[in-house]
N, C-alpha and C positions, 0 to 999 in steps of 0.2 A: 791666613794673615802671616805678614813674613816681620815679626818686630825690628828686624836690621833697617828693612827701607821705612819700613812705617815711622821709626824713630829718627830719620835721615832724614823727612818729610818734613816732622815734627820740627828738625833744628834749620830748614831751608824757609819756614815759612817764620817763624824765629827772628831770622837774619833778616828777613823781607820786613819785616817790620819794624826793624831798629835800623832801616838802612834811612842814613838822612835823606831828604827830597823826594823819595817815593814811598818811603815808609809812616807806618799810623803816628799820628803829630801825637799822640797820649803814650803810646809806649816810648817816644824814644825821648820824652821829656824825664821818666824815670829813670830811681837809680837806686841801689842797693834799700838805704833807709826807705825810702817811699813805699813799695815793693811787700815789704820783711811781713808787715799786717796779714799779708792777702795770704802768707804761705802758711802762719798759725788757722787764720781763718779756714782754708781749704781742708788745714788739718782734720780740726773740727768736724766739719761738716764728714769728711770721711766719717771718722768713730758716730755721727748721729746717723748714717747709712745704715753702720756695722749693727747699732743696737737697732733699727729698724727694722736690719732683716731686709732690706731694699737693696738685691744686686742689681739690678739695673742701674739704680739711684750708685751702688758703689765704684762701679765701671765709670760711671763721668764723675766720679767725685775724685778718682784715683788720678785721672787722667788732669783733671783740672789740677791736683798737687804735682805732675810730673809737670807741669809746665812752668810751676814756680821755680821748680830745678832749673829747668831749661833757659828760664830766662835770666836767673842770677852766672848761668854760665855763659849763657852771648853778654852779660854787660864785662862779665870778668874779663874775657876774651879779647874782648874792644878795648879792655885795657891793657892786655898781652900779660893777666895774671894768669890765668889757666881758660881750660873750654871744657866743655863736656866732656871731651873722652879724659880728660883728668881725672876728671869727677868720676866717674864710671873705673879708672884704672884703680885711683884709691881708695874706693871704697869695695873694690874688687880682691885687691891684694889685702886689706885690712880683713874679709871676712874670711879668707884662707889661714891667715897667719893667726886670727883668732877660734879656730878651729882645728888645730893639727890633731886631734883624735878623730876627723873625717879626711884633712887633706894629709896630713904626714904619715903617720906610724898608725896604723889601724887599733884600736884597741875600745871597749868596751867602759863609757864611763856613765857615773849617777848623774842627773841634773846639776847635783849640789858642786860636784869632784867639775862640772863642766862650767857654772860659776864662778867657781875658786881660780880656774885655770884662765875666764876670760878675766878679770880680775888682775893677776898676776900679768897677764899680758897689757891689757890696758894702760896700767900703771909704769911698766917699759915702754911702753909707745910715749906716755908722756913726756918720760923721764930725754929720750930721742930728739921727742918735738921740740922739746927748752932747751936742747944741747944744738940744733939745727938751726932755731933764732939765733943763738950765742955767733954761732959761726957764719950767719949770714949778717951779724954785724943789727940784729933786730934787738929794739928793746924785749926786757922780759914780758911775760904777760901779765895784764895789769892786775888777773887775782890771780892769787897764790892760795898753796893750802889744799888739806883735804878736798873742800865743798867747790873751791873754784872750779871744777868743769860741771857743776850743776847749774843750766842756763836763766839767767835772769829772767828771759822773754816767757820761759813757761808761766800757766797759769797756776796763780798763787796756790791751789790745793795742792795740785801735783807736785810744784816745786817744794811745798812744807814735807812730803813725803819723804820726796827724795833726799832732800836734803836729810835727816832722819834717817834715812838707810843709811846714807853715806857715815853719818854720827855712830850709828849700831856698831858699822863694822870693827870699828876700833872701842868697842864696849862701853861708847857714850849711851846707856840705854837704860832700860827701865827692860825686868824679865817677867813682868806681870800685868797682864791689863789692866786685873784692881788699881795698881796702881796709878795706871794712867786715868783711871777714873773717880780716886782722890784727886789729882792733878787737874782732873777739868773741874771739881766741886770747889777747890780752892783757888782757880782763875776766876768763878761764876761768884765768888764771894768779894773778891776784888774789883770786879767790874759793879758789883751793889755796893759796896761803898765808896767807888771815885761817883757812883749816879748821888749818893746821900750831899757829898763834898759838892755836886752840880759842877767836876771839872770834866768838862767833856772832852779837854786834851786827853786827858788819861783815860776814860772811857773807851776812847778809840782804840789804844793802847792796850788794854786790857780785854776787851771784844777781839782785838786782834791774837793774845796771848790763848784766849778758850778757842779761838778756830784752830791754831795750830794744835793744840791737846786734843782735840777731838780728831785732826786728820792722824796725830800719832794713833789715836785708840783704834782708827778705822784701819792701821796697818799690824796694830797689834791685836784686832781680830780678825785677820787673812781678807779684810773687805776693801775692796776698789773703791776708796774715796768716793770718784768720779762718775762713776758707775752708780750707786748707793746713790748720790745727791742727783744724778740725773733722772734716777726712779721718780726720788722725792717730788723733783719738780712736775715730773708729768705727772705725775698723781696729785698735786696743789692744786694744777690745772684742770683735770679732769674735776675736783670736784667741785671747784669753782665756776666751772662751767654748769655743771647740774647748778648753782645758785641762781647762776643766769636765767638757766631756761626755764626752772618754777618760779623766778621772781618773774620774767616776761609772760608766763601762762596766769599770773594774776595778775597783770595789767600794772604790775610796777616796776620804778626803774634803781636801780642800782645807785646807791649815792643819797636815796629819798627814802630808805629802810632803814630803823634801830642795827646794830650790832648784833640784839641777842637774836631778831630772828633769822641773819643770816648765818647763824650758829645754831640755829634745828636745823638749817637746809643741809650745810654742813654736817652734821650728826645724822642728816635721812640719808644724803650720800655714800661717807661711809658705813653705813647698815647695809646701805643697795652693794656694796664692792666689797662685805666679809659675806653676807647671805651669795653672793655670786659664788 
């Protein structure tokens, strides 16, 4: 395989498709917003590959994210904002210049001293990019601040993280998990008494206040949020599925059972997954 023409292919067939009058009538009716869904989603599916262990499955899951690229740079393009090889030059020139202990000066660093360093640079690139609008006569950017380049579109666990990290660095933080596990006891004690008060505005609120304390706990014990909750689910499912098949092997249906006995099925399941 030669990735030059293959990737050359990839943006000719691209163009074929967003070309009006002989191009697919569903691609060239989109546009940046329409679009934005598919590239989370693709994401997605990537990391459900990755925990599956399915490269085959990873190879089209990759390829199907390269094309969201591909497509937000023919719409750019069409509008003579940039093309691919922008895209490909910036993000070329940014992984050198955020790496000069491999492309500059050779020298020998910890992960932590290689953090610190993309950091330090990161935050000069910012500092560039709002001096670059200024001069090209662009408003500022609409968020400011620490957390403004932590993207809204992530999903809400990851983004509670991040956001969190970002808060640490400058010592908004908590040095002890206990304590964040006070902190989720006295959200879970808020959220029981807006349920006592029957105000379900503030319930919301308050449910929403223990999920973020719990993604903090899941970072202040080195656990991947995301990862951890994606166990959970498949493992909800697996047992819920044993409910299924011994409630279908006594000829009953789901929906038409008590609670407590789909809580022994529950309870034989996981016996059958700690005995395993």
């Amino acid at each position: 395989m030669q990735p030059s023409r293959e990737l050359s292919r990839l943006l000719e067939i691209m163009a074929a498709l967003r070309t009006p009058g002989t191009g697919c009538a569903w691609d060239l009716v989109q546009d940046f917003r329409s679009i934005a869904p598919y590239a989370i989603e693709e994401a997605c599916e990537v990391v459900d590959a990755i925990e599956r262990e399915d490269f085959v499955d990873l190879r089209d899951e990759l390829g199907d994210l390269l094309l969201q690229v591909v497509f937000h740079a023919r719409m750019a393009q069409e509008r003579e904002l940039f093309d691919f090889g922008g895209v490909v030059e910036a993000v070329t020139t940014k992984m050198i210049r955020r790496h000069p202990h491999v492309f500059g000066e050779p020298e020998q660093r910890t992960p932590e001293a290689v953090e610190g360093v993309w950091a330090e640079i990161k935050a000069q690139e910012k500092a560039e990019k709002a001096a670059a609008r200024r001069a090209a006569g662009l408003p500022e950017a609409a968020r400011q601040g620490l957390l403004a380049d932590v993207p809204s579109a992530l999903p809400a666990l990851t983004r509670a993280i991040k956001l969190q990290e970002k808060a640490s660095k400058v010592g908004f933080d908590w040095n002890d998990a206990r304590l964040v596990l006070a902190k989720i006891r006295e959200e879970c004690d808020e959220v029981e008494e807006a349920l006592e008060r029957g105000d379900m505005a503030h319930v919301a609120d308050e449910v929403g206040d223990v999920l973020f304390a719990v993604a903090n706990l899941a970072r202040h014990a080195r656990t991947d949020a995301e990862s951890a909750l994606r166990r959970t689910n498949a493992k909800f499912e697996r047992r819920f599925r044993h409910i299924e098949q011994r409630l279908a092997a006594q000829g009953k249906v789901l929906g038409q059972v008590p609670l407590r006995e789909m809580d022994v099925l529950w309870d034989e399941a996981k016996a059958l997954e700690n005995a395993g």
